[in-house]
N, C-alpha and C positions, 0 to 999 in steps of 0.2 A: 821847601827844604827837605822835605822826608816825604819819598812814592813812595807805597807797598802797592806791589800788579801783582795779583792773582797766585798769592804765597800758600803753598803745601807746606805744614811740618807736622815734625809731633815729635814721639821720644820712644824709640825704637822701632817696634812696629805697628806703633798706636796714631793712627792721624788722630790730630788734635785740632789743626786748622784746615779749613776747606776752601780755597780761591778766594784770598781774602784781599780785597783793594781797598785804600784807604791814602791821605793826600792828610799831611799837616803844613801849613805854610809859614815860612818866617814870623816869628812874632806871633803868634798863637798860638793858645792854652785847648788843646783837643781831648776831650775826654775820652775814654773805653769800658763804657758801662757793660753789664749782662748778669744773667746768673752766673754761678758758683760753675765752674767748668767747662766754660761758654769756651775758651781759646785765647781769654785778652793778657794773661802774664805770658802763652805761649811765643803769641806777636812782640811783648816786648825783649824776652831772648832771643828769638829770631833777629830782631836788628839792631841790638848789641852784640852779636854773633856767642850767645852762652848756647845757643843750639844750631843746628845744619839749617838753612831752604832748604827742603826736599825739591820744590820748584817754583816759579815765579823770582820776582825780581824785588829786591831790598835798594834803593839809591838814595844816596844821603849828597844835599848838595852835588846833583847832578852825577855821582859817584857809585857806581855798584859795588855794593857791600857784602855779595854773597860769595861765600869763602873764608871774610874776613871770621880772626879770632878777636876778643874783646879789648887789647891792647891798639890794636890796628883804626878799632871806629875811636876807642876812647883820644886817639892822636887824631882823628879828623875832628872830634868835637862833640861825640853822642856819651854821655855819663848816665848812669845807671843808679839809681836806688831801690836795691830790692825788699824783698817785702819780708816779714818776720823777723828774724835775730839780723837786729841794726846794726850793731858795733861790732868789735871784738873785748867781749868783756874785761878780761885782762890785762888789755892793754889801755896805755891811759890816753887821755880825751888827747896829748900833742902827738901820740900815739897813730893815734887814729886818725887824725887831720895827716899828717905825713905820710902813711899809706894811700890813703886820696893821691898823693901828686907822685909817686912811683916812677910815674913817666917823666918827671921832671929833675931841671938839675938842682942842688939842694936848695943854693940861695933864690931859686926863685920859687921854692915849695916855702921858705919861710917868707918869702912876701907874701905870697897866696894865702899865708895862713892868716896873716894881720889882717888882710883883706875880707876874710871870710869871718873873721872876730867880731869886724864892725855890724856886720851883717846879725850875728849870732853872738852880741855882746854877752848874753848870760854863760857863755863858755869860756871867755876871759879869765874868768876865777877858780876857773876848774880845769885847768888843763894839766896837773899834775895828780888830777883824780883819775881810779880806776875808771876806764865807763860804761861798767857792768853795776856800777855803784850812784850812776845816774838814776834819775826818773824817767817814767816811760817818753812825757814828752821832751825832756833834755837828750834824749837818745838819739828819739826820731831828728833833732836840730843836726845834732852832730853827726848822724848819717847825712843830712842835705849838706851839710859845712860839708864834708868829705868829699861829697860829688861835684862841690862848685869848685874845692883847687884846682882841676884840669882848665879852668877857665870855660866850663861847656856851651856850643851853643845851640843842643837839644838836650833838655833833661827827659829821662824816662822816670815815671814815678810808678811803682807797681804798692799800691795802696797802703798811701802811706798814712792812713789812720789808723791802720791795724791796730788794736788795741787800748787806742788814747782812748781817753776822758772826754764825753762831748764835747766842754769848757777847753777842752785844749785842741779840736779840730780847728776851728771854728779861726785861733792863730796862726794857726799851721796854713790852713788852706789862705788866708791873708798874706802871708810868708810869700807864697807862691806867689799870687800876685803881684806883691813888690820884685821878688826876682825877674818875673817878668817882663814890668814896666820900667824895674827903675834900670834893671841890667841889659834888657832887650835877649833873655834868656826865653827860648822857645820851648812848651812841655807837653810833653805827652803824658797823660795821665791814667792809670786804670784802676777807678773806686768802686768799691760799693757802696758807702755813706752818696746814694743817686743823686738828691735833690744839693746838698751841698757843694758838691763836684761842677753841676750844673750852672750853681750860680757864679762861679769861676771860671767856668770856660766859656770856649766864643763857639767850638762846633761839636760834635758830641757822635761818638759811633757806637748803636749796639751791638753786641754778637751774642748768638742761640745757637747753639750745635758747631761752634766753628766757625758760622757762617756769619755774614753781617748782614743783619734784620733792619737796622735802621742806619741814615745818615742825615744829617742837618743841622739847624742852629740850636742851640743849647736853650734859649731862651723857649723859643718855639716850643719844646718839649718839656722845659717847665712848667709850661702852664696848661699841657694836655696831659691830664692825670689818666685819662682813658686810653689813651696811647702806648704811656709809661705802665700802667698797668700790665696790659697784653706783651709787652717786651722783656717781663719775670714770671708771667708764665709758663 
C-alpha cells in the first residue's frame, strides 16, 4: 500500500532523514520505533505531504505522492494524527469531528460522524462540549474519531500516547486494533511506549540518525531485549 525508496528531507537546511526505505502493506499495523530525534515523525510529514521529499519516491497505492499537499493524499486515503495539542480547544467535540471531513460534502460528513460515534461511543454525550474541556484520553479518541471521517485507508499515528495515563494506553492501543481488523484500516505508527507498540504490530522499523538500523517482525524483537537495547543507544 505505502513504498518509501530512498526519501531525503528534513526542514530547511537541516537533513533529518537519510535514504530511508520502508514498505507497509494492506492491512497491517507497522511500527516506527527509535530514539528521540531519530527521523520517524519526519517520515510521517513527508507522506502526508506536511513537508517537501528533498529526494526519493513517496507512492501510495501504486501513486506518487511527492509534490502532493496534504488535502491531495487525505482524498487518496492517508489521514493523519499528529502528535501534541490533539483537538482544537475551543471548539466543540461536533466541532471537531466536522473539520475531520472538510473534504467532504456536508451530509456525508454527518453520516461519518454517526459512524465514527459507534466506534467512539463515549463522545456521544459530549458533543456539545468544548474539547479543550475533555480529558487527556477523551482528546486523544476524538482526535482518531476526526481522522477516521475521510473514511482512511492508511492511518499515520505520530505517538499517540503522548501524555496518557498508562491505564489509558493500553485502550487506546486496543482501539487501534479493532480499527484495524474490524474496518480493514491500515497504520503506520510511530511510538515510544517500544514494547506496547510492539505487541500491536505485525513488522516494526527502527531509525538512528535518520537512518533505518533495523527491519522485521515485531514479535521477533520482542523477545530480543539485547537487540532492542542496542537500537536506544
Amino acid at each position: 500500500m505505502l513504498e518509501i525508496k530512498n526519501l531525503n528531507t528534513g526542514y530547511e537546511k537541516k537533513q533529518v532523514v537519510f535514504d530511508v526505505s520502508l514498505k507497509v502493506e494492506q492491512g497491517e499495523i507497522v511500527s516506527l520505533i527509535g530514539p528521540n530525534g531519530a527521523g520517524k515523525s519526519t517520515i510521517l510529514k513527508a507522506t502526508c505531504g506536511l513537508i517537501p521529499s528533498w529526494s526519493g519516491e513517496v507512492i501510495f497505492d501504486k501513486k506518487k505522492l511527492n509534490g502532493n499537499e496534504p488535502p491531495q493524499n487525505l482524498k487518496l486515503g492517508i489521514s493523519f494524527c499528529p502528535q501534541g495539542n490533539r483537538v482544537f480547544d475551543e471548539l466543540t467535540v461536533q466541532e471537531n469531528l466536522e473539520i475531520g471531513g472538510y473534504i467532504l460534502k456536508k451530509n456525508k460528513v454527518n453520516e461519518r460522524i454517526q459512524r465514527v460515534l459507534e466506534i467512539f461511543p463515549v463522545l456521544q454525550g459530549r458533543l456539545k462540549q468544548n474539547a479543550g474541556s475533555l480529558s487527556g484520553g477523551e482528546q486523544q479518541m476524538l482526535a482518531v474519531a476526526r481522522a477516521l471521517i475521510p473514511e482512511p485507508k492508511l492511518l499515520l499515528f505520530d505517538e499517540p500516547s503522548l501524555g496518557l495515563a498508562p491505564n489509558l494506553v493500553k485502550g487506546l492501543f486496543d482501539k487501534f486494533v479493532e480499527l484495524n481488523k474490524k474496518l480493514g484500516i491500515t497504520i503506520l505508527i510511530v511510538e515510544q511506549k517500544v514494547r506496547e507498540v510492539l505487541k500491536i504490530s505485525d513488522r516494526v522499523y527502527s531509525l538512528k540518525l535518520g537512518s533505518v538500523s533495523f527491519s522485521g517482525k515485531s514479535e521477533e524483537l520482542l523477545g530480543d531485549k539485547e537487540t532492542l537495547k542496542t537500537l536506544f543507544l
